[in-house]
C-alpha positions in Angstrom: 32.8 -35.1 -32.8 31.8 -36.5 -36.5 28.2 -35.3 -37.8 25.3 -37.7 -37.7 22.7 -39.2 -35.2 24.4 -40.7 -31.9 23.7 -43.7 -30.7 21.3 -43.7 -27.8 24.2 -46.0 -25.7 28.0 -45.2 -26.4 30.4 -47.9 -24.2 34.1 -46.3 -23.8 36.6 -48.1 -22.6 39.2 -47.3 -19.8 42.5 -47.3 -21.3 44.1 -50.3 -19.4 46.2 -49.2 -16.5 50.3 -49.2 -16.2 52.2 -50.9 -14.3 50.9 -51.0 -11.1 54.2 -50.7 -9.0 56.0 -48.3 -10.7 52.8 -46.1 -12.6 50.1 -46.7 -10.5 49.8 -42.7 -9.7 50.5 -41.4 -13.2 48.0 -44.3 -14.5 45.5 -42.8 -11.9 45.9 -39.1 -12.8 45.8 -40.0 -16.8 42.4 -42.2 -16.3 40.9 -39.7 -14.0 41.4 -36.7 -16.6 40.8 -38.6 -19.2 37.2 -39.6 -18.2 36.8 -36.3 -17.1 37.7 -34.7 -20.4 35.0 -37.0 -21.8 32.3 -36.3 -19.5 32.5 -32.8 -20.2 32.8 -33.3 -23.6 29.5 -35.2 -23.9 28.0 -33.2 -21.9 28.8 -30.3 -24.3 27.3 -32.0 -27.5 23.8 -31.1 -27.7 23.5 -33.8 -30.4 24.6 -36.5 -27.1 21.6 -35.0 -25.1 19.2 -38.0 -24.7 22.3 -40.5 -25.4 24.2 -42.2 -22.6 28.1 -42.7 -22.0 28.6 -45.8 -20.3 32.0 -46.7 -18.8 33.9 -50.1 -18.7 36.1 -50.9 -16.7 38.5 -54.4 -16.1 38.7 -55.2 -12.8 38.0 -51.5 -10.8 35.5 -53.7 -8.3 37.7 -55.8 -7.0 41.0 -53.8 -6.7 42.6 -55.1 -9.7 42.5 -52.1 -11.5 43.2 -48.7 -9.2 43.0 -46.2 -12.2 39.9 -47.4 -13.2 38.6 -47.7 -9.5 39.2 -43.7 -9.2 37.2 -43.5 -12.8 33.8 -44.9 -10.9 34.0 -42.6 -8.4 34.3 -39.3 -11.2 31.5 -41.0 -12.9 29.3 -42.0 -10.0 29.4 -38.0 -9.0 28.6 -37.0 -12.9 25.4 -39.8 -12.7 24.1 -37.8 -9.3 24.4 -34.5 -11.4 22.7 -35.6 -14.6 20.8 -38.8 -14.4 20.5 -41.0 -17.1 23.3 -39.5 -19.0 26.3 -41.9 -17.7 26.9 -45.3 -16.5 29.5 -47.8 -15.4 30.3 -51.4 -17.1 33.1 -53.6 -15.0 34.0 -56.6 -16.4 36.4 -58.9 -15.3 40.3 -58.7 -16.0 41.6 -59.8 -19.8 37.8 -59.6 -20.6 37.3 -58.9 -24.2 34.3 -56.6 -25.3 32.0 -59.9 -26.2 28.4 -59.8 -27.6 27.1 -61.1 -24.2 28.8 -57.9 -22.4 27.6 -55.4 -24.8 23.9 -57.1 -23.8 24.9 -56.8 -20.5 25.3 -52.9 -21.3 21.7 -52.4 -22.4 21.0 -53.1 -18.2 22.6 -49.9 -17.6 20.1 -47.3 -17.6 18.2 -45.0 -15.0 17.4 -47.4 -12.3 21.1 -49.2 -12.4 23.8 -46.7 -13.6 26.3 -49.3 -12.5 26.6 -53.4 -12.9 29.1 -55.7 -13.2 29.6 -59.2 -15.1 31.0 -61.6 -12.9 31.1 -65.7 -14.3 29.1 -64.6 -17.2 26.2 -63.6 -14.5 25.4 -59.7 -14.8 25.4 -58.4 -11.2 24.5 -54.9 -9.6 26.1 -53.2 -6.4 24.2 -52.9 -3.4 24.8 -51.9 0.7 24.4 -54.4 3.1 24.4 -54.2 7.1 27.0 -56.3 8.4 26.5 -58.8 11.4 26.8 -56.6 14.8 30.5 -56.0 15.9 29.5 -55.8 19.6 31.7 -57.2 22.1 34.0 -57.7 19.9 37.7 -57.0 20.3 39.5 -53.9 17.7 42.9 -55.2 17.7 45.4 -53.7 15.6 46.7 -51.3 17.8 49.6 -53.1 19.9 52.1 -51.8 17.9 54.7 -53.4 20.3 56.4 -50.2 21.1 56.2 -48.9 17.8 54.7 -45.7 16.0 51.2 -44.7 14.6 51.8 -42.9 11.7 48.3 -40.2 11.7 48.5 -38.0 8.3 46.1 -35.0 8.7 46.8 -35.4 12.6 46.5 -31.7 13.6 42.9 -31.2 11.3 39.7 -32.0 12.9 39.5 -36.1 11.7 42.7 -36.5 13.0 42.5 -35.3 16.5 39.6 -36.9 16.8 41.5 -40.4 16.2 44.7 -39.4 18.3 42.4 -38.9 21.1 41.0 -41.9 21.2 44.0 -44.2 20.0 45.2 -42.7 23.1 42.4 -42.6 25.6 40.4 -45.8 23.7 43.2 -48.1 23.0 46.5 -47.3 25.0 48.7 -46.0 22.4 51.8 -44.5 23.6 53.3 -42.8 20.7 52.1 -41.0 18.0 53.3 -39.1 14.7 51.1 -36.7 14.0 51.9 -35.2 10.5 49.9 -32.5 8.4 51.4 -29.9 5.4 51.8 -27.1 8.4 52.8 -29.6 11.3 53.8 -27.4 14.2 52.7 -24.1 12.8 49.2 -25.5 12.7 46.4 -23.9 15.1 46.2 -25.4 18.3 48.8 -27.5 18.1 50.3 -26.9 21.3 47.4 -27.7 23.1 46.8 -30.4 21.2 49.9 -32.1 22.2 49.8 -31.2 25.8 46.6 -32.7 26.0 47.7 -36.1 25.1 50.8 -35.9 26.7 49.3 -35.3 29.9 47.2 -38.4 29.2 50.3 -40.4 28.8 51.6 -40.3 25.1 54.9 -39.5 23.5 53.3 -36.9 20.3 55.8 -35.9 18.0 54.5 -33.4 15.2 56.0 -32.7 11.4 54.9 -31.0 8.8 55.4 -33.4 5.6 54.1 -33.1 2.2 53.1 -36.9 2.0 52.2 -36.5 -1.4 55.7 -36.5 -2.1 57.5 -39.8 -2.4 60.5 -39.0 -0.8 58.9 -37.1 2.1 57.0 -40.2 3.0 60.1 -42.3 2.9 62.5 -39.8 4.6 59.5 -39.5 7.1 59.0 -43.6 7.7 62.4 -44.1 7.8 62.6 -41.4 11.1 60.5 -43.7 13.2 59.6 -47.0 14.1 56.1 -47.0 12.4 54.2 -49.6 12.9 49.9 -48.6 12.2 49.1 -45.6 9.6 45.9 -43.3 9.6 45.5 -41.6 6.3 43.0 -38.8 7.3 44.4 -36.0 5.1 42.8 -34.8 2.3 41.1 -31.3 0.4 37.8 -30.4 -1.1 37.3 -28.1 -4.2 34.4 -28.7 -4.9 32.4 -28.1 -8.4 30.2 -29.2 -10.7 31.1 -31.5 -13.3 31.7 -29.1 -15.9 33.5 -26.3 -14.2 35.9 -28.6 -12.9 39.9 -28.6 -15.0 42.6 -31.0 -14.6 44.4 -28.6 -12.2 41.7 -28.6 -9.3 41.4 -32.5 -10.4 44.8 -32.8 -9.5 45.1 -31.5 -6.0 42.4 -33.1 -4.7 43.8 -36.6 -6.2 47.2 -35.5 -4.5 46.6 -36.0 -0.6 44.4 -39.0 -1.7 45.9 -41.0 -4.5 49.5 -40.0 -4.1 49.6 -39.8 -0.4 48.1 -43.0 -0.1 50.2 -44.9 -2.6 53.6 -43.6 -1.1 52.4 -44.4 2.4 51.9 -47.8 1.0 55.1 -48.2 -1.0 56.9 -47.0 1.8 55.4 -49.2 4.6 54.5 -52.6 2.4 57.6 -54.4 3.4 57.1 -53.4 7.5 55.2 -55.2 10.2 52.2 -53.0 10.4 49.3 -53.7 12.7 46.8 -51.3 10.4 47.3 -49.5 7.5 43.5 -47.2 7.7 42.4 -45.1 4.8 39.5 -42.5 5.2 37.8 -42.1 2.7 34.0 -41.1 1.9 30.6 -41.9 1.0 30.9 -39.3 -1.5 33.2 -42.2 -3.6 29.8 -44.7 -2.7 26.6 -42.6 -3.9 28.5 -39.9 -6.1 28.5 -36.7 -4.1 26.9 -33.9 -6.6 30.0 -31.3 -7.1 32.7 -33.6 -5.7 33.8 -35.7 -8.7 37.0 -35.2 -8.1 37.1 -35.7 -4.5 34.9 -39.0 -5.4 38.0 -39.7 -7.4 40.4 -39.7 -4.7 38.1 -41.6 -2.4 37.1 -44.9 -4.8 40.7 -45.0 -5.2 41.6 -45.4 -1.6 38.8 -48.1 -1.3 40.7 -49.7 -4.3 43.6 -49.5 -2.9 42.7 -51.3 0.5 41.5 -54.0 -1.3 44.5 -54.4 -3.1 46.6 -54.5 0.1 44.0 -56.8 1.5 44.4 -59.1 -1.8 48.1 -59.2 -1.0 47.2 -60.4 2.4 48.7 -56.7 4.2 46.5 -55.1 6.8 44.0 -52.3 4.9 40.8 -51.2 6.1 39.3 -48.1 4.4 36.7 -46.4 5.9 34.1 -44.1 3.3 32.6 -41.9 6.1 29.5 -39.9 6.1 29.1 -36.4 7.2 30.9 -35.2 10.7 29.7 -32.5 13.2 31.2 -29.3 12.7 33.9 -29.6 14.9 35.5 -32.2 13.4 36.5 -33.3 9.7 35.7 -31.3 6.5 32.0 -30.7 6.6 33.2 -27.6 8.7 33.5 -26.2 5.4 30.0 -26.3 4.8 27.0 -24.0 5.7 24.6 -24.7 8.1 21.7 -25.1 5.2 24.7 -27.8 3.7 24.5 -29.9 6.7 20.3 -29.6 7.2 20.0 -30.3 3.2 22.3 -33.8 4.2 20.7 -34.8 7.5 17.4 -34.5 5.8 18.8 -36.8 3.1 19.0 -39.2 5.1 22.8 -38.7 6.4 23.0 -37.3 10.1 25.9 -36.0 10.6 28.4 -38.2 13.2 29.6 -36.5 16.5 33.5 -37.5 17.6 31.9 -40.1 19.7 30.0 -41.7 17.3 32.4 -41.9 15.0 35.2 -43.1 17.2 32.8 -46.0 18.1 31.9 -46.7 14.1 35.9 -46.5 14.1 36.2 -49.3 16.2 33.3 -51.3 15.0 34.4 -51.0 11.4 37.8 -52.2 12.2 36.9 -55.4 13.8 34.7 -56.7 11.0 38.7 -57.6 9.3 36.7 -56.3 6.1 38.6 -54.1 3.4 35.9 -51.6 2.5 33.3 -50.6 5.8 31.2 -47.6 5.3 31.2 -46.4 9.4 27.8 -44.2 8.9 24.6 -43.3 10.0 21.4 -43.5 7.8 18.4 -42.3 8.7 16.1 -44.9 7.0 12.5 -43.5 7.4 14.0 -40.1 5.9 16.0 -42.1 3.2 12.0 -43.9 2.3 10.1 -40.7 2.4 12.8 -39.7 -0.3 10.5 -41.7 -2.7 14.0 -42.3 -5.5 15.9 -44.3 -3.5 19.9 -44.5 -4.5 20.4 -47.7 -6.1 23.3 -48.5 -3.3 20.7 -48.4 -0.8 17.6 -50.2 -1.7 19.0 -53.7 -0.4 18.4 -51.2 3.0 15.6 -49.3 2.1 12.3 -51.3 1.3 9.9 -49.0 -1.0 7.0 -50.5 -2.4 7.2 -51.3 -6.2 5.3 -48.9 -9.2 3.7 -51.3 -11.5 3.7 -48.7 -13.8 6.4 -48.7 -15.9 8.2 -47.3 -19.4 7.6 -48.7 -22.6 11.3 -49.2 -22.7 11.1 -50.7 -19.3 8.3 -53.6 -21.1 10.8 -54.1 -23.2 13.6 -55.0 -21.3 11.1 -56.9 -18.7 9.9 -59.0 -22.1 13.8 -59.9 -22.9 14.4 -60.6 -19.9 11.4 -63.5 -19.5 12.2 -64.5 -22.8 16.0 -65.4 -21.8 15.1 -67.3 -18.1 13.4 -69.9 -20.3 16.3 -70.5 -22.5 19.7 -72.6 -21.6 23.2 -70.7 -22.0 23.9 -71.2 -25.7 20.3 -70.1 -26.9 21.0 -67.0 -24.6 23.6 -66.2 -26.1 22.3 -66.5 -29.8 19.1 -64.6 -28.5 21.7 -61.5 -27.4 23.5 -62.0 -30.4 21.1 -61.7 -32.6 19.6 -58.7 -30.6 23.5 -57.1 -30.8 23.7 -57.7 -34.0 20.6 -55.3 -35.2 21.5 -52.8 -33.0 25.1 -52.2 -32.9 27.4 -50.1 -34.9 31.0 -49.0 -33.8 32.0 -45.5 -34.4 34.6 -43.2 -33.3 34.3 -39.4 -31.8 36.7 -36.8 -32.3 38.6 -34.5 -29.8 40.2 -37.1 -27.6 40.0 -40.1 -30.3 38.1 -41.9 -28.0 35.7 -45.2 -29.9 32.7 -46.4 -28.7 30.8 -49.5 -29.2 27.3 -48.4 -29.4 23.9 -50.8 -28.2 20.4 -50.1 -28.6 18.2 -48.1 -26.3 16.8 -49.7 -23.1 15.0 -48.7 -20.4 15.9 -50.1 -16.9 16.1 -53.7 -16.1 16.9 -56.1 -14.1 19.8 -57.6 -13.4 20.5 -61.0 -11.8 
């Protein structure tokens, strides 16, 4: 990195994606390593200390962009682990880097680490209850004879959604796949179980991260519905993490997923359900790369969705032991989640939120619990949350955070052009482009703010 004083906002911009038929996984593994070479990086440089990184991205919100979509989820986590330090810009697709935009860039700060610019309007994320799904019907599961595909089907998730595919909604026969397939523990039972309850379980072991597995594997069976449960933690801080434990956990999300979809798109699924994680939503500290993986899979749902395929992915919340990955954790883990704010789901529950989350016909439902009162004792409430959470407001505020309020009065009274000469003349005093070594990476760098709001 080049001697001299660093600007107190640095924007870098996501290398646009490849093709997105034919390098959508490479494009995914390049953007993820690269941001995560950079994060560490500036988190290195002492002289970057009270300086923040901020991300932009062309499209990640929306689908259009699936590397950059697996980008906010490595950057979400780094924001949870140092706050302040990083934040996320996405603009819209064949958006150039405009004056307007780099304004829009001085909202990102410690109350919003993430907004978007949508129809020139600067707009920030938030979680929203949908309308109750009671009573209503989960279709989606006459597959007409056909096959539901479960990856991860002989790990705790995915027993959990054979049984009740099974027992909840009829289904006759299953695939169960997973790395070990038959050799895995309890298997047998497993399988008796739901054939005495009336299904036809077949079980293979399949590395669906590998293209031609998948195929090979679809092409056995008349599939008809997929479950993409699989998945791996390795979980670290930011900075101890490498591009090798990056890797496999993008592998049974990014590239499973995509070859599931490659190999399915042209069939007449009834679903096609990703699970992903809340860890991809709020930034789980010390799963950036499994954040990664998840935003991705969200992404990727979208797309399908924007194609007009079935796609539903689900970002759950912590399970009970006995089912998915928090088994991995330590009883202090779980009590540290619950009590912020994040009870853990038992097979019941989530088999319900399952069903509940399927029948909104929305792309992205998070199927969780929150405990609210616990999440508003918290005090600093997660950005995502505070369209749920109601806190009552500190008048006091930063003299940076004066600032920004007094910029921001000053441009409601003003029409669209004199906005826009108002930011650029603000731009214009504060900005200076300048490029850091190691990875050649440029940044177009905006003057200090403190948080704002954006509208």
């Amino acid at each position: 990195m080049h001697d001299g004083a660093v600007p107190a906002t640095v924007c870098a911009v996501v290398p646009p994606p490849g093709d997105q038929r034919a390098g959508v996984i490479d494009s995914v593994h390049e953007a993820a390593s690269w941001a995560l070479e950079l994060v560490r990086s500036w988190l290195a440089e002492e002289r970057c200390a009270e300086s923040r990184l901020v991300f932009v991205t062309r499209g990640a919100a929306e689908g259009d962009d699936l590397a950059g979509a697996a980008v906010w989820g490595l950057v979400r986590s780094a924001v949870s682990e140092h706050p302040g330090r990083f934040g996320l810009l996405d603009v819209e697709p064949d958006t150039g880097l405009t004056a307007e935009l780099l304004g829009a860039a001085l909202a990102v700060g410690e109350a919003e680490a993430e907004v978007a610019v949508r129809g020139g309007e600067v707009v920030v994320p938030r979680l929203a209850r949908l309308s109750s799904t009671s009573g209503l019907e989960v279709s989606g599961w006459d597959v007409a004879g056909g096959t539901v595909l479960v990856t991860g089907g002989t790990g705790g998730l995915g027993r959990v959604v054979a049984r009740h595919l099974v027992v909840g909604h009829g289904v006759r026969d299953l695939l169960l796949v997973s790395r070990r397939g038959v050799a895995a523990e309890g298997v047998g039972a497993l399988v008796a179980e739901l054939s005495g309850l009336g299904a036809r379980v077949s079980v293979e072991a399949c590395d669906v991260a590998d293209a031609d597995a998948v195929a090979a594997l679809v092409g056995r069976y008349p599939v008809r519905a997929v479950v993409h449960a699989a998945g791996v933690l390795d979980d670290g801080v930011v900075e101890s993490l490498t591009d090798e434990r990056l890797a496999r956990v993008l592998r049974p999300k990014v590239d499973a997923a995509w070859h599931l979809h490659e190999a399915t798109k042209d069939l007449d699924l009834t679903a096609f359900v990703l699970f992903s994680s809340m860890s991809g939503i709020l930034g789980g500290p010390g799963q950036a790369n499994y954040a990664a993986g998840n935003t991705f899979l969200d992404a990727l749902a979208r797309h399908r969705h924007s194609l007009g395929l079935p796609a539903a992915s689900l970002p759950w919340g912590p399970w009970t032991q006995d089912a998915g990955m928090i088994g991995t954790l330590s009883g202090t883990d779980v009590r540290r989640i619950a009590r912020a704010g994040l009870p853990e789901l038992t097979p019941e529950q989530g088999a319900a939120l399952f069903d509940a989350a399927l029948a909104t016909g929305e792309p992205v439902v998070l199927p969780v619990r929150l405990d609210l009162p616990a999440l508003r004792e918290q005090g600093d409430i997660h950005p995502m949350l505070r369209g749920l959470v109601r806190v009552r407001v500190r008048r006091s505020v930063a003299g940076g955070s004066v600032a920004v309020a007094g910029l921001v009065r000053r441009l409601e009274g003003l029409g669209r052009d004199e906005r826009r000469e108002v930011l650029l003349d603000l731009v214009r005093g504060q900005v200076g482009c300048r490029w850091f070594g190691g990875g050649g990476w440029s940044g177009a760098a905006v003057g200090r703010a403190g948080p704002g709001r954006a509208s």
